[in-house]
C-alpha positions in Angstrom: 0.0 0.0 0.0 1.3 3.7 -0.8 2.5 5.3 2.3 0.3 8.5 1.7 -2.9 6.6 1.7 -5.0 7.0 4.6 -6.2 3.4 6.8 -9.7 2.0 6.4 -10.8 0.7 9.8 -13.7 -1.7 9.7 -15.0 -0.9 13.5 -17.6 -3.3 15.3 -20.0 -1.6 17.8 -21.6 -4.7 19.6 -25.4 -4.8 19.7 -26.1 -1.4 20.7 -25.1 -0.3 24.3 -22.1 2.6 24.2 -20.9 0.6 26.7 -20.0 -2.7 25.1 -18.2 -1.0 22.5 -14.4 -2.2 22.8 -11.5 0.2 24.1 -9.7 0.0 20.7 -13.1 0.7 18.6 -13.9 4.3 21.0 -9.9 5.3 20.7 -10.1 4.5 16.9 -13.3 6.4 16.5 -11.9 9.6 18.1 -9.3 9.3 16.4 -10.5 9.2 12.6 -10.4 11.7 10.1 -13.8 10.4 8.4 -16.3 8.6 10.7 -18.6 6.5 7.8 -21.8 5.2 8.6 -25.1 3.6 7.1 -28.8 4.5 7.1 -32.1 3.4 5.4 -33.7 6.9 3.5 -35.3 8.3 6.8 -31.3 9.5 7.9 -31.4 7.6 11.2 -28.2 5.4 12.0 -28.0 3.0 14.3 -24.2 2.5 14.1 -23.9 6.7 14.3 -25.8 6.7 17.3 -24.2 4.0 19.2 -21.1 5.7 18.5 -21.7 9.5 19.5 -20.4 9.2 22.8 -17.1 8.6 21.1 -17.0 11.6 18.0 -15.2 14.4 18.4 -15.8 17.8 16.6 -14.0 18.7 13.6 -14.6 14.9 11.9 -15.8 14.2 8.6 -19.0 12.3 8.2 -19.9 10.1 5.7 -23.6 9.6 5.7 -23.9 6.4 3.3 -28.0 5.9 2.8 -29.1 3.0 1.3 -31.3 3.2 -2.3 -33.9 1.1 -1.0 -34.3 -1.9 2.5 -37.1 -4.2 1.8 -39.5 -2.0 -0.6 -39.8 -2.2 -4.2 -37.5 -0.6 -6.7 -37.7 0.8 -10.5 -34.3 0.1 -10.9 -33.4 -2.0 -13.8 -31.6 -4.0 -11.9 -33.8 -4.3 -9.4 -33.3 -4.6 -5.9 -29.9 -6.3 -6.4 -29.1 -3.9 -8.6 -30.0 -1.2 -6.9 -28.2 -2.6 -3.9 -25.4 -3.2 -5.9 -24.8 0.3 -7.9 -25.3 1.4 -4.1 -22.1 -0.4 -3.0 -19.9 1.0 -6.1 -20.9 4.4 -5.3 -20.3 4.2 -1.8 -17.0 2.3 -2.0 -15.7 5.3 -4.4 -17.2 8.0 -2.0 -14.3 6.6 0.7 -12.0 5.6 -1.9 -11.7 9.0 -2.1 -10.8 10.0 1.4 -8.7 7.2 1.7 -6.1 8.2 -1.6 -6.4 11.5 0.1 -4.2 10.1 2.8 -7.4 10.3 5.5 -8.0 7.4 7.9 -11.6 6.5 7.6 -13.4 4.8 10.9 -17.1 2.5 8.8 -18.7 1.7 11.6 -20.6 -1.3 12.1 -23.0 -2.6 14.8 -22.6 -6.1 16.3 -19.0 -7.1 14.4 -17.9 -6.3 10.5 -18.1 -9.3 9.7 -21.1 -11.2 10.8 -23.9 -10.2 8.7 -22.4 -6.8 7.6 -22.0 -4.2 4.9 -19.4 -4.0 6.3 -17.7 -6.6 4.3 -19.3 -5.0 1.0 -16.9 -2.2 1.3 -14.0 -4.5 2.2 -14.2 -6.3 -1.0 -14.2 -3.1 -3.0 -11.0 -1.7 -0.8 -9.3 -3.8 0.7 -7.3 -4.7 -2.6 -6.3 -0.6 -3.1 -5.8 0.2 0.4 -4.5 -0.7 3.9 -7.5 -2.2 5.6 -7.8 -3.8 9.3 -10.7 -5.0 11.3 -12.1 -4.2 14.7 -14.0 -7.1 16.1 -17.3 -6.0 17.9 -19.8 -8.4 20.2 -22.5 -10.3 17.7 -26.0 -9.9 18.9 -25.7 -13.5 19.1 -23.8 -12.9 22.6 -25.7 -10.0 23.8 -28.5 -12.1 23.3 -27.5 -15.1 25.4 -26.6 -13.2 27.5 -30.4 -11.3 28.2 -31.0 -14.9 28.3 -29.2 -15.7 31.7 -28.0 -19.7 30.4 -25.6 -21.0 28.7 -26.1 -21.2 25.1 -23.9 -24.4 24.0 -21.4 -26.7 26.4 -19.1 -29.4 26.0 -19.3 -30.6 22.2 -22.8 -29.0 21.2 -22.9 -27.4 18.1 -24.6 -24.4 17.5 -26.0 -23.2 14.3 -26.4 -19.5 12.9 -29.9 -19.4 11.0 -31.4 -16.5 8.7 -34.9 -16.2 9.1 -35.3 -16.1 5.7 -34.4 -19.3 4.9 -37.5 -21.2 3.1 -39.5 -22.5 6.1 -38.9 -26.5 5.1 -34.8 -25.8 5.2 -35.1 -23.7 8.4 -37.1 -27.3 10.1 -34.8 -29.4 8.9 -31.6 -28.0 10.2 -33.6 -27.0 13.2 -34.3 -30.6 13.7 -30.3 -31.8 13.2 -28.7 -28.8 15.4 -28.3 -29.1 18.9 -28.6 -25.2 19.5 -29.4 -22.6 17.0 -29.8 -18.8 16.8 -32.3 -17.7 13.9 -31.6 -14.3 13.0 -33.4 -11.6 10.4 -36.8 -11.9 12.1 -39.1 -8.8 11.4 -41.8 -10.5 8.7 -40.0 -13.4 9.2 -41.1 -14.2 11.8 -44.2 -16.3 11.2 -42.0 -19.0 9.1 -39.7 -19.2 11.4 -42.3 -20.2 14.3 -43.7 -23.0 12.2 -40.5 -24.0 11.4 -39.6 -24.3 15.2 -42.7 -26.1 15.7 -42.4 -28.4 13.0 -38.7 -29.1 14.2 -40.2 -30.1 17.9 -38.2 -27.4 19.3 -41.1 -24.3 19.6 -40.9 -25.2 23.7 -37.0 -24.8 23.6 -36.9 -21.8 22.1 -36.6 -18.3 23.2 -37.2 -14.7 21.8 -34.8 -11.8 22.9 -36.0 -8.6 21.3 -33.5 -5.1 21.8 -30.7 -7.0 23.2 -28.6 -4.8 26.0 -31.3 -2.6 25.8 -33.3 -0.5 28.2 -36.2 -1.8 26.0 -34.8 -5.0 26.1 -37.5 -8.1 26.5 -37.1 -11.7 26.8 -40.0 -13.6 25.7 -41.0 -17.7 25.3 -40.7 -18.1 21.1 -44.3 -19.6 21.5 -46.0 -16.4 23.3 -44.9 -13.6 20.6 -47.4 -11.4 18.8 -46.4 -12.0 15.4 -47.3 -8.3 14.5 -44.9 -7.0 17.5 -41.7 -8.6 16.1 -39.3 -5.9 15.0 -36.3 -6.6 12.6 -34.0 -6.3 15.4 -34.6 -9.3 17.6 -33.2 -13.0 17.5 -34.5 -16.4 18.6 -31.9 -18.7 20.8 -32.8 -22.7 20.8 -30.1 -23.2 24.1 -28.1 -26.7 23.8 -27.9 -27.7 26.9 -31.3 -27.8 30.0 -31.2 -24.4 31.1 -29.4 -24.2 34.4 -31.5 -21.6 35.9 -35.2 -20.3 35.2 -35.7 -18.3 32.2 -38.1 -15.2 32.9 -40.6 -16.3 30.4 -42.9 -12.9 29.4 -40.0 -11.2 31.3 -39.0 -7.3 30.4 -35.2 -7.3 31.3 -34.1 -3.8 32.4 -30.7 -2.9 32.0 -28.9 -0.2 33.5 -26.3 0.6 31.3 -26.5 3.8 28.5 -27.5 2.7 25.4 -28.9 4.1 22.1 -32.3 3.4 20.0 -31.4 1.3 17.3 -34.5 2.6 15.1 -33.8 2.8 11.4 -30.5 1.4 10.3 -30.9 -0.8 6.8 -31.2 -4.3 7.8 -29.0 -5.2 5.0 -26.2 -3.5 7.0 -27.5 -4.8 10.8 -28.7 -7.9 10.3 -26.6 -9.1 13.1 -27.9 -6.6 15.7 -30.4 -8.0 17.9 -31.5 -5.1 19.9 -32.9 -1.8 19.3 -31.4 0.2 22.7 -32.1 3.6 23.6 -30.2 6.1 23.7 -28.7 6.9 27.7 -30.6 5.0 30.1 -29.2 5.3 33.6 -30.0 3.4 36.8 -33.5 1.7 37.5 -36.2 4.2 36.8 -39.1 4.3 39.8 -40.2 1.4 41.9 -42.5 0.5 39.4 -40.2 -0.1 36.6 -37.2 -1.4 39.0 -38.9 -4.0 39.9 -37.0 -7.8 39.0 -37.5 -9.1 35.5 -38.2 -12.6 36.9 -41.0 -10.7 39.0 -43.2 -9.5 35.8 -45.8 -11.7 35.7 -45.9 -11.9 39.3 -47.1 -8.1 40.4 -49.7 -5.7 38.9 -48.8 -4.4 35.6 -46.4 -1.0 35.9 -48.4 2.1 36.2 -47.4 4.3 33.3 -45.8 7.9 34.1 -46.1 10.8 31.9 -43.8 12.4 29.2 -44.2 16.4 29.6 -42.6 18.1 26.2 -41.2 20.9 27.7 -39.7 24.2 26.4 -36.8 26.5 27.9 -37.0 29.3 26.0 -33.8 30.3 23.7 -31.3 31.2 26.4 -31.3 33.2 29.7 -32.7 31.4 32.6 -35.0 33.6 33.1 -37.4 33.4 30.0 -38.1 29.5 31.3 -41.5 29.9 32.1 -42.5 28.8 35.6 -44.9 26.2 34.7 -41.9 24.6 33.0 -39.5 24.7 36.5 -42.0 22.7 37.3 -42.3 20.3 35.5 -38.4 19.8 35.7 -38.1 19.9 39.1 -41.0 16.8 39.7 -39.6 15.2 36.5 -37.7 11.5 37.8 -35.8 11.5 34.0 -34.5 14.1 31.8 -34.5 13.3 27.9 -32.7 15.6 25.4 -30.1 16.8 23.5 -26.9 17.6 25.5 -26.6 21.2 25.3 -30.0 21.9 26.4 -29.8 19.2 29.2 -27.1 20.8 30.4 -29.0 24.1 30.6 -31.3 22.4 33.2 -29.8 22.6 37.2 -28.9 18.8 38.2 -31.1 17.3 41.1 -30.0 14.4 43.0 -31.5 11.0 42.4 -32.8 12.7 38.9 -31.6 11.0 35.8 -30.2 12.4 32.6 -30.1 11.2 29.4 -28.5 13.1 26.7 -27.7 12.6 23.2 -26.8 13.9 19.9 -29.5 16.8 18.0 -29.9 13.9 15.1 -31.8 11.1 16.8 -35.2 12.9 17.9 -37.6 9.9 16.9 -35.6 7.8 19.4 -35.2 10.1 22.1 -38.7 10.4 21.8 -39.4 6.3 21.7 -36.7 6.1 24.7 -39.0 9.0 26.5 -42.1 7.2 26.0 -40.5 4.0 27.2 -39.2 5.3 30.3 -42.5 6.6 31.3 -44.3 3.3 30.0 -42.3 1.8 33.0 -43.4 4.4 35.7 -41.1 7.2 34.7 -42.2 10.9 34.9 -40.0 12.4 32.2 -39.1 16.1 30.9 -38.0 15.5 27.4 -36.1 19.1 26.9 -35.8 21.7 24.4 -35.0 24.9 23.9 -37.3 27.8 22.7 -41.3 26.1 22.3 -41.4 22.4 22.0 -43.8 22.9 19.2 -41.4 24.5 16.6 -38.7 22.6 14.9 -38.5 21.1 18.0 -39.3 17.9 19.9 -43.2 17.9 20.5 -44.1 16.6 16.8 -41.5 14.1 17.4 -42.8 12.8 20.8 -46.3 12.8 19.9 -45.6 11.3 16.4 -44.2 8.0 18.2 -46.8 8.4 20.6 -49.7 7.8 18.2 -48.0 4.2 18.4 -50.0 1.2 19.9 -47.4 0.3 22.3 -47.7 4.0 23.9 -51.5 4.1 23.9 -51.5 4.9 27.5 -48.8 7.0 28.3 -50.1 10.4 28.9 -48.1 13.5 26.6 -48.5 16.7 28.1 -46.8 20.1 26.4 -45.8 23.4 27.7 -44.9 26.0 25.6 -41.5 28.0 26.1 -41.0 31.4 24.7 -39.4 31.0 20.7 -36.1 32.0 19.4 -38.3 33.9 16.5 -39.8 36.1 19.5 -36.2 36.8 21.4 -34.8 37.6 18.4 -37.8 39.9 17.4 -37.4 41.6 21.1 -33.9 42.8 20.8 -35.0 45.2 18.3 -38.6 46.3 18.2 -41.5 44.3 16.1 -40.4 43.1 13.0 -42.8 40.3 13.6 -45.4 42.5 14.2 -47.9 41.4 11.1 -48.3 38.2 9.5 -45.5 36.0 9.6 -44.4 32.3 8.8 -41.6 30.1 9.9 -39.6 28.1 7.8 -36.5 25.7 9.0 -33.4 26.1 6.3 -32.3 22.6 6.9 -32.6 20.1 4.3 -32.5 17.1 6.5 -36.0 15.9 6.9 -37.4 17.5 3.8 -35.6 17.7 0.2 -34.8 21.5 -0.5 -37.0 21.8 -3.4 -40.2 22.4 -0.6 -38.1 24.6 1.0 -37.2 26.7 -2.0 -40.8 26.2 -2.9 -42.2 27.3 0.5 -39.7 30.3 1.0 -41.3 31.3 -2.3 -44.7 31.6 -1.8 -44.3 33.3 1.4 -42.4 35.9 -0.2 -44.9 36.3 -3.0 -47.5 36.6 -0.1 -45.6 39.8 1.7 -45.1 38.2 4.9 -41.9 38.6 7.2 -40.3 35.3 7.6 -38.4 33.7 10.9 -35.7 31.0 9.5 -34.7 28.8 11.4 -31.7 26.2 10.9 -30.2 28.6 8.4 -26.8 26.9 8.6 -24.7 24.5 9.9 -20.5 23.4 9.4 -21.5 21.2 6.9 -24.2 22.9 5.6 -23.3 26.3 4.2 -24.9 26.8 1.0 -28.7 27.1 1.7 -28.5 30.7 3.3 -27.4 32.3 -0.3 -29.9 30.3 -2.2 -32.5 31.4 0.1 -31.6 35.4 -0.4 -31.3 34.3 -4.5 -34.7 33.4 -4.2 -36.4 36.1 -2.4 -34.6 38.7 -4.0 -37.5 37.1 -6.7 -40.2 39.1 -4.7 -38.8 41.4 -2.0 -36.2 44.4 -2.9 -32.8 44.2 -2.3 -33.4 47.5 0.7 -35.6 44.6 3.1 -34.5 44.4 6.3 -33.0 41.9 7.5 -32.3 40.8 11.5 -29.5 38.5 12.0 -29.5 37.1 16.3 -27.3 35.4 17.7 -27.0 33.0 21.0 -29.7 35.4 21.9 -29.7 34.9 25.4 -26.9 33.6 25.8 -23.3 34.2 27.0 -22.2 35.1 23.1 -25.2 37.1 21.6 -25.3 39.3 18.9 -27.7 41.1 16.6 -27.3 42.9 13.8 -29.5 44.6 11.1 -28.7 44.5 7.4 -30.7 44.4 4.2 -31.2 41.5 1.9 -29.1 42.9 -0.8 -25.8 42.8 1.8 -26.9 39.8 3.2 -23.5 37.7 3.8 -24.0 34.3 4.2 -20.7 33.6 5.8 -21.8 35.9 9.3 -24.5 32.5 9.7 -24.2 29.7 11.5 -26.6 27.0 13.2 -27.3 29.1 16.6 -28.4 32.5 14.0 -31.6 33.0 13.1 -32.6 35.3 10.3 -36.0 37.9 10.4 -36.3 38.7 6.8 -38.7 41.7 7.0 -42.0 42.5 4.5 -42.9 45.2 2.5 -44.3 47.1 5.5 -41.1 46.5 7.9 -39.4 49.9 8.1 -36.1 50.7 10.3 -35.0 54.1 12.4 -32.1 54.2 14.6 -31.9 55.6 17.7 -29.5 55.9 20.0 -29.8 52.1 21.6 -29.3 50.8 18.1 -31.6 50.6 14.6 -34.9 49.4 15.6 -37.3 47.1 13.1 -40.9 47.3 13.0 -43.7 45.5 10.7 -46.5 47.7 10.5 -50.0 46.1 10.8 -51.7 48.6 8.4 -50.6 48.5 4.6 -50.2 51.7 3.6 -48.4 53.2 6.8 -45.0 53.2 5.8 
């Protein structure tokens, strides 16, 4: 290999808990110049979130999002095509970094090399470049281990099953196996229960769904809901008698943090087990630290609540009282770090903090926690209800398994009116809110939406105008209002406002420079009633609600 090409490290996670993850696979993480990762088209990764605790700033990332999972494709390929062409493209998109002379960290959940993509990249660069492997814990282990028995002894073979096997080969090497794992459940699942029970070995059998997980549950194969059997769960057939009781209908609490495995492809994690959640502490109330081996023993857990709260953009003293609270009374605290930290720390309270990219599972770890008995404060900053985490909460709410957790929300004051405050009304008539970011929704609504707002004469708040790897959107959003408003439009730029760092400034759209924004700015493009005077504090911005005033 050339000695001015970077290293491609192939790093296993394990099944899902930060914890598990190796001392070599965290040092190498933090250490890389391009952290690579997979996702299904709705942006979520499983391997990016078990590894966050472990990123440092500054790192490239390589967001690698499969063409299509399980659903159809036009391709004329089709779906092995598709899958294919996905491959090629991806393997050049880090070939690239690589001949650049950057090391680049693909992560992995579970280990590379056991029902991995993984490997798909290996074979394409391995041949070019220096390439070395990081082993990571299969769910197969985490799995057995939920299980509490051993899963082979002595001279027992055990045998690694996909689910999707056709149901007659799945019996029959059911039926000459002395233990098994079946793996790639999901639909699956139905064949792979008659082909236990045609095998004789239904009653031997066990279901571990969300392995090292604080959603973690250990189930008899025979009692599963067929329609409750997520991708990321595993059936063990243990070798030997068990050696001590297996909690049959059992939830098995963990303590450990972990992260919601929601949303990676399967074709990349078909190895993990579990679907964690993202920082789970200690045991959560009474209710819900209660024994596994216990559950069908006691009264079902009372559910808590989950109460969407907002903190207003910055100083301390726009949070609302209702929302002190709430946080105060609140026996878990759900969020992204920098607004978790915003909150005081209570003893015997519990924090759980994680990256600003994972909302659906904070949300599903939220509702989970209060499922069990938890009262939980999921956190934002400004109102919950815009761009924020209330949609998110109640969206995963609307789920059957959280029919009867209680949601409240309590609205916070909005960056939009801070901003607006430090320098009169610009908001002061009609106005809309639109989010810059591109993330959840393909720029062509933005553009499309920026659009008719400006056609309509109304000011506009933007949110998520910019980001470090997002810098282009701000100057093709001033390209395309300049389409309706004149160059002379105000224009509020603010800040941190409320903050330690905060700064506001008033220019026109015309001088607009889109270098002076970032991710904590937001941008008050005024209408064609918003006028400016200056006085002796600094120019003031006002929307008049009467056409014709100005």
């Amino acid at each position: 290999m050339s000695a001015i090409t970077g290293k491609l490290w192939g790093i296993g996670l394990g099944p899902g808990d930060p914890e598990l993850v190796t001392v070599k696979a965290a040092r190498l993480i933090a250490e890389a110049d391009v952290v690579a990762f997979h996702s299904a088209k709705h942006g979520r990764s499983i391997s990016r979130a078990i590894a966050q605790p472990y990123l440092r700033a500054g790192q490239i990332e390589e967001h690698l999002v499969y063409p299509v999972t399980v659903e159809t494709t036009d391709h004329p390929g089709g779906y092995q095509g598709a899958i294919d062409e996905f491959y090629e493209q991806a393997a050049e998109r880090l070939a690239a970094h690589l001949a650049a002379g950057r090391t680049v960290a693909l992560l992995a959940a579970g280990d590379p090399l056991f029902y991995s993509s993984y490997m798909h990249m290996h074979r394409r660069l391995a041949d070019r470049f220096d390439a070395e492997i990081v082993p990571g814990i299969t769910s197969v282990s985490a799995a057995s281990a939920a299980l509490g028995t051993p899963l082979v002894e002595g001279e027992q073979v055990l045998t690694v099953l996909p689910g999707t096997m056709p149901v007659e080969e799945l019996t029959q090497r059911l039926r000459t196996t002395e233990a098994a794992a079946i793996m790639k459940l999901g639909r699956t699942f139905p064949g792979v229960r008659q082909a236990l029970s045609d095998s004789g070995r239904l009653g031997d059998a066990y279901y571990v769904e969300r392995a090292s997980s604080t959603r973690q549950r250990v189930l008899a194969a025979a009692d599963v809901e067929e329609a409750d059997v997520p991708y990321f769960s595993i059936v063990l057939v243990p070798g030997p008698t068990p050696t001590t009781q297996i909690p049959v209908r059992a939830t098995v609490d963990r303590a450990a943090p972990t992260v919601d495995q929601s949303g990676e492809s399967p074709a990349a994690l078909s190895h993990a087990a579990g679907t964690p959640s993202i920082s789970a502490d200690a045991a959560l109330t009474p209710n819900a630290a209660r024994s596994p081996l216990d559950a069908d023993l006691e009264s079902p857990v009372v559910p808590g609540e989950v109460v969407v709260v907002g903190l207003g953009p910055g100083d301390a003293d726009w949070t609302t009282p209702q929302v002190t609270t709430a946080l105060a009374e609140a026996t878990d605290l759900v969020g992204y770090t920098t607004y978790i930290n915003r909150v005081p720390e209570r003893a015997g309270q519990r924090r759980h903090a994680s990256d600003n990219k994972v909302e659906s599972e904070r949300a599903a770890m939220a509702l989970d926690l209060a499922k069990r008995g938890a009262r939980v404060a999921v956190v934002s900053s400004g109102d919950p209800g815009v761009f924020a985490m209330a949609a998110a909460v109640l969206e995963v709410s609307a789920e059957p398994q959280f029919k009867d957790v209680p949601v409240r929300v309590l609205p916070g004051l909005t960056a939009a009116n801070a901003v607006a405050s430090r320098v009169g009304a610009p908001l002061g008539h009609d106005y809309a809110m639109i989010s810059l970011s591109d993330r959840l929704k393909p720029w062509d609504v933005v553009a499309q939406r920026l659009s008719a707002v400006a056609a309509a004469d109304m000011a506009i708040a933007i949110y998520n105008p910019a980001s470090s790897q997002r810098r282009w959107q701000v100057g093709a959003m001033r390209d395309v209002l300049l389409e309706h408003r004149k160059p002379t439009t105000p224009v509020v730029l603010g800040r941190d406002v409320g903050g330690p760092t905060e700064s506001v400034r008033v220019t026109t759209l015309g001088e607009l420079d889109p270098d002076e924004v970032d991710m904590r700015t937001l941008l008050i493009i005024g209408a064609s009633t918003t006028a400016t005077f200056d006085t002796p504090e600094g120019t003031r911005v006002f929307t008049s609600r009467r056409y014709g005033a100005v």
